[in-house]
Each structure stands twice: as C-alpha cells, then as structure tokens.
N, C-alpha and C positions, 0 to 999 in steps of 0.2 A: 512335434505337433505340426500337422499342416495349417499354411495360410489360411485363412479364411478371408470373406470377402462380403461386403455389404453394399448394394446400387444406392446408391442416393438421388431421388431425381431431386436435384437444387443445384441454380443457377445463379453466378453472380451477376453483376449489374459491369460494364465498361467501368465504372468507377470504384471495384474493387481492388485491394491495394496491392495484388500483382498483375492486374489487365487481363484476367483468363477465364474461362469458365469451369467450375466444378462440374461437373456429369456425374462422376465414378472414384465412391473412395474405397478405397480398399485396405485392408488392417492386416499387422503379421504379428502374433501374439509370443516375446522373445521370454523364455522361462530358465537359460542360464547368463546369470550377470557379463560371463565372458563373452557373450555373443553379440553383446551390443556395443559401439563404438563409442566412447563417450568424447568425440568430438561431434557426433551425430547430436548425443543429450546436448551440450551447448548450443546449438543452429536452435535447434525446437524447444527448448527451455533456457533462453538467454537470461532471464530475468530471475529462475530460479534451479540452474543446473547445478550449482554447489550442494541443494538438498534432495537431488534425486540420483545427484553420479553414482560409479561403482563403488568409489571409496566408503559412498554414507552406506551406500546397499551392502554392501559387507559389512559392516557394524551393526544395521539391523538384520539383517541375515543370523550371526554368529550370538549375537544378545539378546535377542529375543528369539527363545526356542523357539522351532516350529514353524517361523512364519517363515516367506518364503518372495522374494519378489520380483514380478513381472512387469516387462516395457511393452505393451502395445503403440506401434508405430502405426500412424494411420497415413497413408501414400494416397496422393491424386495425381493420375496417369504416371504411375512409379519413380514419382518424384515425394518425397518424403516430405508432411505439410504440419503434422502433427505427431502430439507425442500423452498418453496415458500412463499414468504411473499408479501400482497397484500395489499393495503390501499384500499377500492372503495369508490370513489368519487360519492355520490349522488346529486352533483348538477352539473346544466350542463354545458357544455365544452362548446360554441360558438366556432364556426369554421367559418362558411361564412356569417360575420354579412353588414345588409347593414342597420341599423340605429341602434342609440346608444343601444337600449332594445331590437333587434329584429336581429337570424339570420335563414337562409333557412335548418341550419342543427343544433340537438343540439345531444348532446351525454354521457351517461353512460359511464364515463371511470375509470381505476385504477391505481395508481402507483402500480409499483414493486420494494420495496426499502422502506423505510422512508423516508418519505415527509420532513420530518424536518430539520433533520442530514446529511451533507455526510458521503462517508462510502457504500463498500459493500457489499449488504445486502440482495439485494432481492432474490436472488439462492441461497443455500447453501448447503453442505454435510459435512459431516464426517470430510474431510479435503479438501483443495483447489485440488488437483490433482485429485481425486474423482468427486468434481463437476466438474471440466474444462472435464471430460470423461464421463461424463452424459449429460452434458449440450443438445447436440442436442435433446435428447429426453425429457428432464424438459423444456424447448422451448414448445414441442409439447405440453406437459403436461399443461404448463400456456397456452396457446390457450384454450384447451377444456375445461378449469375451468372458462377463464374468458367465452367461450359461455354459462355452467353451472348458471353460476351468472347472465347470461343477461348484461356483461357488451361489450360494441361496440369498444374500443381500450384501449389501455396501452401504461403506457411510464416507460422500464426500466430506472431507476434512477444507476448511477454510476460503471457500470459492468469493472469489470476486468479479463479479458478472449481475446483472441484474436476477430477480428472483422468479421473474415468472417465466423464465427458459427455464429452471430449473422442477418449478410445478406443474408447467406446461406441459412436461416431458414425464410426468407422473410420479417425481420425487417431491417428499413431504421433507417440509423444512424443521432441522432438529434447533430448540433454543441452546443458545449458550453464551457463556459470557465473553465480552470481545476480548479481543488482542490490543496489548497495547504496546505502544512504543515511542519510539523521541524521532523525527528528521531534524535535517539541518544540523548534525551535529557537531562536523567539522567546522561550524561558524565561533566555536568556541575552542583557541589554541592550546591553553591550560586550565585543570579543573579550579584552578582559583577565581578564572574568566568564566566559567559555569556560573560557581555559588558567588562572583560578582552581581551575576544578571539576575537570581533568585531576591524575591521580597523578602523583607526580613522573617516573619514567622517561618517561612519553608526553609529557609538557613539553618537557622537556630537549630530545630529539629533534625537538620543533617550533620552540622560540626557537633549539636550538642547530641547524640546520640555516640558517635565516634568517641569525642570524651567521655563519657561515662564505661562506653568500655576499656577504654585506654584505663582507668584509673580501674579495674576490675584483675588488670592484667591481661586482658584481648585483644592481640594484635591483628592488624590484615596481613596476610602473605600472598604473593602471586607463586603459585607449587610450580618448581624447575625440575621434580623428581616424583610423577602421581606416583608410580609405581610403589615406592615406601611407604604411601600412605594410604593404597587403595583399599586395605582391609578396613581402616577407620572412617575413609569415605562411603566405602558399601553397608559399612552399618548404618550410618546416618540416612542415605537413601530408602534403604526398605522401611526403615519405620516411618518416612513420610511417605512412600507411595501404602504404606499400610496405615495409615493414619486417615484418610482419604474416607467423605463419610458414605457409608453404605449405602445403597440404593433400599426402596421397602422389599420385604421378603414377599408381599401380596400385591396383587397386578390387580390394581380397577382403576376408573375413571378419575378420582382424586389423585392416582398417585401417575398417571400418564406425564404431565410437566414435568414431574421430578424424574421418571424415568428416561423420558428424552433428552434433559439435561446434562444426564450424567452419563448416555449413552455412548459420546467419544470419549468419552472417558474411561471405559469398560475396556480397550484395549491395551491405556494407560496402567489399568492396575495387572496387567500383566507383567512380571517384574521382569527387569532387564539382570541376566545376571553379572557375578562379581569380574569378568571380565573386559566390562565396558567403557572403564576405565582408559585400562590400557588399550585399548581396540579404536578407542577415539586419538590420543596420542600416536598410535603409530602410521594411521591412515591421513591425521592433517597436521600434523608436526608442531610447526611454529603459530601454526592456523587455532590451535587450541589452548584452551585459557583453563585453568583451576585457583581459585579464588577460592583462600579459606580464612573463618575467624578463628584462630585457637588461641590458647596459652602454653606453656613450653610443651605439655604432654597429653592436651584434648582439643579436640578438632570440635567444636559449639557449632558454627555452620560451613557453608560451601557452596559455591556456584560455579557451574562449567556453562562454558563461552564457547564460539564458534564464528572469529572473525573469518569472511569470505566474501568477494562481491562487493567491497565497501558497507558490507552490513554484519553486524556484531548481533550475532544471535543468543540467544539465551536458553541452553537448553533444560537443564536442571538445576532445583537448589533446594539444600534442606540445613537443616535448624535443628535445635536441641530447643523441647518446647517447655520452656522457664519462664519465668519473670522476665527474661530479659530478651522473647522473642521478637516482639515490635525494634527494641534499640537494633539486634542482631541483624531483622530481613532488614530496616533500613541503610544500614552501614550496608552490610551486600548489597544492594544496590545502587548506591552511589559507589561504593568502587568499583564497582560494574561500568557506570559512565564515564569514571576516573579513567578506566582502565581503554575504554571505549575510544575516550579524546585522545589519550599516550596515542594510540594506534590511528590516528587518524581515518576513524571510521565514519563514515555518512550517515548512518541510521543503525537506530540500536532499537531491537525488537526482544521487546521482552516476553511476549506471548501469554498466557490468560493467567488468572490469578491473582492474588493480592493487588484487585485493581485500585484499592482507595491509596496505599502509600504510595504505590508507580504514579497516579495523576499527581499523587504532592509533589515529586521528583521534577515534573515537568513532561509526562509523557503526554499521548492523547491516544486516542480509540482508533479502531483501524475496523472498517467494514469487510469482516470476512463472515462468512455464513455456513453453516456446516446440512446437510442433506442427508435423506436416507433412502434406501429403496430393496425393496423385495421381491426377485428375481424370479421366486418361483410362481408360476400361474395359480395354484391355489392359496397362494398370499395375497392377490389382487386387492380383495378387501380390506385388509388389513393397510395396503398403502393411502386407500382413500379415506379411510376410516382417520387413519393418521394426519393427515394432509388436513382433513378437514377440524382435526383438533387443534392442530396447529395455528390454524389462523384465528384462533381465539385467543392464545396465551398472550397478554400484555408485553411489549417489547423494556428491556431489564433499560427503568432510567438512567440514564449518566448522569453523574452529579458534575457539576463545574469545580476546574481548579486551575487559577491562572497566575499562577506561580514564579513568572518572571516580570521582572517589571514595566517591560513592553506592553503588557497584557494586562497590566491592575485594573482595567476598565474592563474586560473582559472583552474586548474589540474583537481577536479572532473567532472565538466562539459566535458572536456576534455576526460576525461576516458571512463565516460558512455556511449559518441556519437566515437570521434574518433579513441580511439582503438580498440570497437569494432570491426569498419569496416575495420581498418586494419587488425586484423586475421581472419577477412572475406572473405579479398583475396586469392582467389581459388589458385594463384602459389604460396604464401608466405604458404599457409595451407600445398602444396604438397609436398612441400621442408622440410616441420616442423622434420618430423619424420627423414630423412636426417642429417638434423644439431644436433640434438640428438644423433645419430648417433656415431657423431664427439663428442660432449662434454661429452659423458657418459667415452671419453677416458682420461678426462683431470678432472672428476668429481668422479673417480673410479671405471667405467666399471659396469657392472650387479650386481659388490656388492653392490652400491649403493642400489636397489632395496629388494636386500638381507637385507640392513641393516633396512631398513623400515620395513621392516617385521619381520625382529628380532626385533625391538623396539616398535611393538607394540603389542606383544603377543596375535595375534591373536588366536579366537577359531574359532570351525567353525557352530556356532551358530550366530557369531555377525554379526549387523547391520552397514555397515562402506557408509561413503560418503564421495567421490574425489570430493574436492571445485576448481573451476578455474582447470577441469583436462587436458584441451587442447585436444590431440589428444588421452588421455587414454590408455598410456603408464602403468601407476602405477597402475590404474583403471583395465584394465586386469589383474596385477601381484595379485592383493588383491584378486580378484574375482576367480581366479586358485586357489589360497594361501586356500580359504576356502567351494571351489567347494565342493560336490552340494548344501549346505544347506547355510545360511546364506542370507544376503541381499546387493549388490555393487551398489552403484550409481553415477554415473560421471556428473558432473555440468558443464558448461560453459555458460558463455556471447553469444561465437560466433557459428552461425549454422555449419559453412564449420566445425569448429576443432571437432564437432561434429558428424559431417556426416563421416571425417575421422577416428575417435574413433572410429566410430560404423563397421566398417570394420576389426576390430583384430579379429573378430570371433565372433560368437554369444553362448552366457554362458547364461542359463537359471537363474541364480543366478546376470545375471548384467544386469544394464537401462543405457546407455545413456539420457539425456535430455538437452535442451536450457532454462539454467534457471541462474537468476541473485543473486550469491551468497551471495549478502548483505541482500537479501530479499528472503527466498526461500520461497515453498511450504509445508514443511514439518510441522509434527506437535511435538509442544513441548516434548521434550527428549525422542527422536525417538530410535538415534544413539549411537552405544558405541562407535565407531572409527569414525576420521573428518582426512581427508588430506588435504595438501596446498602446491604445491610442484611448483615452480620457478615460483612464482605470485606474491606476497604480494612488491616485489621490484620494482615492474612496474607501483603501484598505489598510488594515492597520501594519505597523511595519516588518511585523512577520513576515505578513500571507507576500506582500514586497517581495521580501529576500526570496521568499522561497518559490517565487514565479520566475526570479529570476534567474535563482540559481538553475530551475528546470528550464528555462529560455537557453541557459548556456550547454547544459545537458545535451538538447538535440539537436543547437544547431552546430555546422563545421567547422573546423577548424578557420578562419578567414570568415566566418560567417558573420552577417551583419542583423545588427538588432536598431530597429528602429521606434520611439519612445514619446509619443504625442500628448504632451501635459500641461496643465494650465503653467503661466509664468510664475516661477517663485522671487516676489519681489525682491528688493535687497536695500533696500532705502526705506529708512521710518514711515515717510510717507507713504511708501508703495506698499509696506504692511497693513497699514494701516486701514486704504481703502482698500486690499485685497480683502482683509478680516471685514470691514461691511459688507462687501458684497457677497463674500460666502452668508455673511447672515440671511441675506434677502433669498438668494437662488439656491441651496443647499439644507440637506438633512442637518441635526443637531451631528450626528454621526459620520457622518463625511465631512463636519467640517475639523472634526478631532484629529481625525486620519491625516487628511489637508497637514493639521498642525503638526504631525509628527513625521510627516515629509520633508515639510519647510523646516524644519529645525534639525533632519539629521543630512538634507541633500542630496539630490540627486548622483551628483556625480561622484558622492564618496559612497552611496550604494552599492553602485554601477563600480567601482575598483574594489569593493571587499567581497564582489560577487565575479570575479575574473574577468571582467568587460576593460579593453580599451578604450577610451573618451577621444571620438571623432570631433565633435564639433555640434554644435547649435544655433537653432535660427527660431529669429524670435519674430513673431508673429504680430502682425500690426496692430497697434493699442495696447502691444504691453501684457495680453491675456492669454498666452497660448506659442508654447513654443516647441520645438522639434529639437530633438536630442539624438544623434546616432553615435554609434560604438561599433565594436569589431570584438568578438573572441578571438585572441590571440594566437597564431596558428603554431603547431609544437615545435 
C-alpha cells in the first residue's frame, strides 16, 4: 500500500509542547505486524504500548479469525508524532436484520482501540496533551485510512478526551457502561492491609464469601500449567461470551439505546478461539496470570490477568452460573487484588461489567467514552440521525460506594463532584483573589511568596508545576521568578479559578490549564519543581496520597516539591483555637479534611508517598507554614 497523505492547515501557538509548528501531517498506513518497530509503539503509546505491541497484535491476529491489524503512523515533517491503532474486522457487522441469517445491510468495520482489553488506546502520541491537540485532525486522518482499507464504519473503543472533538468531527457518541478500576494500589503491602482498610460490612462479604466456598470444597489456585487445563477453561469461556443477552431482532426507535449499547459489544461476541490460552502465555510469560476457582476435578470460575506497565489488567472471566455465582465472581475478584498487591501493581483495571460488586471491592469509575461513525457517504444520515439520538439517552447513574474507611463519610466522592462546583462559582471565584488579599496579612504579607522562592532555589532553566493553583497567584510569582526561559504550569479542578489565573498577564514561559491533579497529563519525570499551596487541607486523605503520589510520578529524580499549608498545631491549646477558627472561616467539609490531616501528618504522608523531608518554616502567627522535600534520586 502506498503512503498516503493528508494537509492539515493547523498551527500551534509558541506554547505548544514541543515549540514547532504543525503545517503538514502525513500518515503511512502499516498492514504487516512485522513492519512496525515496536520500540516506535512505545515513543507514541507510552501510556498504553503493552495493549497495542506486536506481541498483543499476534494474539488478536491468530484468536480471533478474520481480523486483521493495522498501525497508522501519523508524521509531521517526517518526524513521527502519532500513532492510530486499528483491529479490522473481516466479518460482517448485521445492522438491519429481518430473519435470523439475513440482514438488508452487511458491513466491513473496525475497532479503534483493542477489542479485548479496556484501556485507552486507539489515538495515541508522544504524550496525552499532544494527542488531545491533534486529535481533530487524527479524527480526520482515521477517516481517510479507514476509506484506504475499504472499511464502511468504526467504533472508537474507550477515548478519553473531551466529547465534543469527538461530535465535532461527526462521530455519534455510543452509550455504555463505565470501566472500572482501583489506583493506588501499591499503598497497600499485603492483602490483609487491603481488607484492614475495608469497613466492616464490605469485609464480611469478602472473607465471608471465600468461606463459604472453602467449606464447599473450592479452592483458589494461581494455574503454573494453562495448557492442562485449556480445554476446561474454553469451555467455560463460550458459554459466557454465549450467555451474553441478545440484542432485539427488530431495529426501531425504542430499541436504538439498546442497540447502541451493546454495539462494542457486537465484536466481543465474536468468540475467540480454544487457542487463546496458550497464545497469551506464550507471548507474555510471567506477565500472565490464570486464576481459577475449582475442586479436585471442576473448574466453577476463572480470570486471566495481564500485569504490564504497573497496571494489572483484567481481561476475561467466567463462572459456572449456580447458586453460588455472586460468592464465585466475588472471591475472583478479590484474588484478583490479592494477587494484584503480591505483584506490586499500581492500578488494577478491571474493565466493564459487574459494576455493582467491583465498587463494593473498592474500585471507582473511569471516564472512558466509546464513539461511532460511518464512512461511507450515503451513510451521512444515518450518523446524524444517531448523534442526535444520542444526546437524549440519560447518562447510566453511578451508585456511591465507599468502602474503606477513609471514605465512610463519603469525602472523596465529595471532592471530585461538589467542590469542584463550588469554586466554580463565578462570585465565590471573583472574590478569591480578594480574600487573599486579606490573609497574606495574617499569613506574612508578599514574604510569604518570597519565601517560596527562596526555598526552592530556583534556576532559570527549570521545569516547575502549580498543583491545585487556584487563581495563580504563586503560579505567576515562579513564572517572573524565571522569565524568559524555563517552563510554569498552573493546574486546577476548576475552569472559572482558571479563567481567573489566566488574567495576571500573559508570560510566554507560563500555561494555565483545567486539569485534575491526582491524574495529570504529563509525562514521567518532567518536572524539577511541584507546588501545592493552601489545598491538601480541603481534601480528604485519599484524593492527598494520590496527588501526591502523581507529584512524585513527574517530578525528577532530585526534584523538589514545595507544600504551603495552614499550621498544624501540636499543643492542646493550639488545637484548640485552630478547631475555632476553622469553625468561623471554613466549610463544615473542609474542616473534616483539615481533621484528617492533623491526625495522620504531614510528614508521615510525605514518607509513605516516597518524599524526602527537607525542612519547614513556620509562618508568623502560627497559621501557615512551608514544608519542602526532595524525591529521592535512584
């Protein structure tokens, strides 16, 4: 197949995050696995090259007949900037069937994504911020590749990107249910330190579930030998992916939800054959897990794993469906997280499904979005037609489950949705800089800023990011502090503190952005400097670790994190009038958070989250102090 080539007229801004301008992207559409380099897939899918390498691409290659998979590389000025991953499906899609073997339309379609695994996958670049600023034209780009191929639609699998690049660009958004999954998971060294941290009722239900099949005669095993036992695992497989409920046989307007729902799914009930087994084993070794429940001579369930990347994936699992299938998936997946911690894995993704036992577990919801679209020109209707259906269908509620006992109050939940939207509001946002205003008199005035910057010795080469910086206050001072050269970036949850931020003047050396500091965009050990200035007291001690665990994530090895928090008193008395004064100046809810800082300590956070303890400096009056640290260098 020849190159092909698409003009782009788009230009980035000098503050794009390799300094260059786009003009001309150009694609090369690769259709043997052997042709691609998979240290190429790594650069352009850092985040998820374990589920697009050659190794996975041979396993769906050889197990699922038919399909067939392709790397669209997208180059600007023959420099390789992104990367398209394609499954095409050779067999055909029924869309308007009116007897069981027969419909009026059939169709050549493709994933974009891995068919297998969640996980996003199918765009990629260099880094997440990269592709989210390409994307409208890789959009473009996957169009003229799937017309290249001859294939008639595509269903993005699992995009995480905002949705109206994706509607924008004339793809109708398909409903389905989220992914779910656990981070943070190496915070816990043994599964007894898991179901330590779980409230009692979610306990119960895990060890008592395990007992009841212990006392059945139903062991767990981790399989050191699939091969022996692949014919009893493939049986168990097809009768769940045949179990799977049917879509309606009749296409009208009532049954469109239901068919869109189930539509990534439609590739799913293409069955993988009895090979897949061993095709997973031989391509990721020790990387690959088989979790079974049996007794001496029946295999009742089963789940295959896919640790990689610090993340424990969950590709399949199935069950013998008895009386005793709730006990069965629950034990599966708690040995799943048993088995998760043994390996010291970061995040455990267990991808859709049985989402009401996974949030009992302790997992949470993951924003992935799945898309569709129809290539051919006299489909056109058909995609608007859809698009505009879609934005009717009610978004599937999540039910609250806060399952450990950090969480009994329901704080993180809490944090992620309601305070947002509290420093959302436009009068409380205008005010912000105001009340600042006031407490910089009672916090030490401009030295305070002063002193930030003498502690953390800046250059004016380095790379520094404001986590949680509100209205970019400090975020400015760093960005002067090391004018022209260097790199400032200011984070936040909320748009408005953002949109305010971005109003102290514009510095060719600073970004504003809306981005959620437990999970950023950046890529591993970016950063020499990390700020956190009057935040970490507002949130509960979750959303804490796991800011800070991603604080440690991107910044360098020697990289310094600087940590601006009210005083935690240490003296009866100083508790005492800290707790009145939180009463007068503070939400009921930040003053909880507040309490569950003071009580576990800053600086034992700061050492179970890998931070060196520099030193602190306490703030006149007692109210406000500076804490710096060091990630320790390897």
């Amino acid at each position: 197949m020849q190159d092909s080539q698409l003009v782009v007229n788009h230009q980035f801004d000098s503050q794009d995050i390799y300094n260059e301008q786009i003009e001309v992207l150009t694609y090369k559409i690769i259709i043997n696995l052997e042709d691609i380099d998979d240290d190429l897939i790594k650069i352009l899918a850092p985040e998820s090259h374990c589920l697009i390498n050659k190794n996975f691409s041979r396993i769906i290659e050889k197990s699922l007949d038919g399909s067939r998979v392709h790397y669209v590389v997208v180059s600007n000025n023959d420099k390789p900037v992104a990367l398209i991953y394609l499954v095409n499906n050779q067999a055909d899609l029924p869309i308007l069937k009116y007897s069981k073997d027969k419909s009026l339309l059939k169709m050549k379609y493709a994933i974009c994504g891995n068919p297998i695994i969640t996980g996003d996958c199918g765009i990629s670049a260099i880094d997440k911020r990269q592709r989210d600023q390409l994307l409208p034209q890789l959009l473009k780009i996957l169009k003229q590749a799937l017309k290249d191929l001859g294939i008639s639609g595509v269903i993005l699998r699992d995009m995480d990107a905002p949705d109206q690049i994706f509607t924008g660009n004339g793809f109708f958004h398909i409903p389905s249910e989220p992914a779910v999954g656990i981070d943070q998971v190496n915070r816990w060294k043994t599964f007894s330190e898991y179901l330590a941290d779980m409230e009692g009722k979610y306990k119960k239900k895990i060890t008592g579930a395990r007992k009841k099949l212990e006392e059945q005669g139903i062991k767990v095993y981790v399989e050191k030998d699939v091969s022996s036992i692949n014919d009893r695992l493939y049986e168990l497989y097809i009768k769940v992916a045949r179990s799977a409920p049917p879509t309606s046989e009749k296409f009208s307007l009532q049954t469109i939800p239901t068919f869109l729902t189930n539509l990534p799914r439609k590739f799913r009930t293409r069955e993988l054959n009895n090979e897949f087994f061993n095709l997973f084993r031989d391509n990721f070794g020790n990387e690959f897990d088989v979790i079974t429940l049996r007794t001496s001579d029946k295999i009742v369930g089963y789940t295959i794993n896919l640790h990689s990347d610090n993340v424990y994936y969950s590709l399949f699992s199935g069950m013998e469906y008895d009386k005793n299938v709730s006990l069965i998936y629950r034990t599966l997946l708690s040995t799943k997280i048993e088995r998760a911690i043994e390996r010291g894995a970061r995040e455990i993704c267990f991808g859709r499904t049985g989402m009401l036992t996974k949030l009992e577990l302790g997992a949470h919801t993951w924003n992935y979005q799945c898309y569709g679209f129809f290539v051919r020109p006299l489909l056109t209707p058909v995609n608007i037609f859809l698009r505009s259906v879609t934005k009717i269908i009610p978004p599937l509620e999540m039910p609250d489950r806060h399952v450990f006992k950090s969480e009994n109050d329901g704080m993180k939940n809490w944090y992620d949705t309601n305070w947002r939207d509290f420093y959302n509001n436009p009068k409380l946002v205008k005010s912000y800089d105001a009340q600042l205003s006031v407490l910089r008199l009672v916090k030490g005035g401009s030295a305070f800023y002063k002193r930030c910057v003498s502690a953390l010795k800046l250059t004016s080469d380095n790379k520094i990011i404001d986590l949680c910086c509100g209205t970019g206050n400090l975020t400015a001072v760093l960005a002067t502090t090391i004018q022209p050269n260097g790199e400032v970036y200011g984070i936040d949850l909320s748009s408005q503190m953002i949109a305010q931020a971005k109003t102290k003047g514009p510095m060719p050396n600073l970004t504003f952005t809306i981005m959620d500091a437990s999970k950023t965009d950046f890529p591993n050990e970016y950063f020499d400097v990390a700020t956190i200035v009057a935040a970490l007291h507002e949130m509960p001690l979750r959303k804490v670790v796991s800011i800070l665990i991603e604080a440690r994530r991107i910044l360098k090895p020697g990289g310094r994190l600087l940590i601006g928090e009210h005083y935690i008193a240490e003296s009866r008395m100083g508790k005492l009038i800290q707790k009145a004064l939180f009463r007068i100046i503070s939400e009921r809810k930040e003053r909880l958070t507040f309490k569950e800082l003071q009580k576990e300590g800053l600086p034992k956070i700061l050492s179970q989250t890998g931070f060196q303890l520099m030193g602190d400096q306490i703030m006149p009056g007692h109210l406000f102090q500076i804490t710096t640290c060091i990630k320790p260098k390897k």
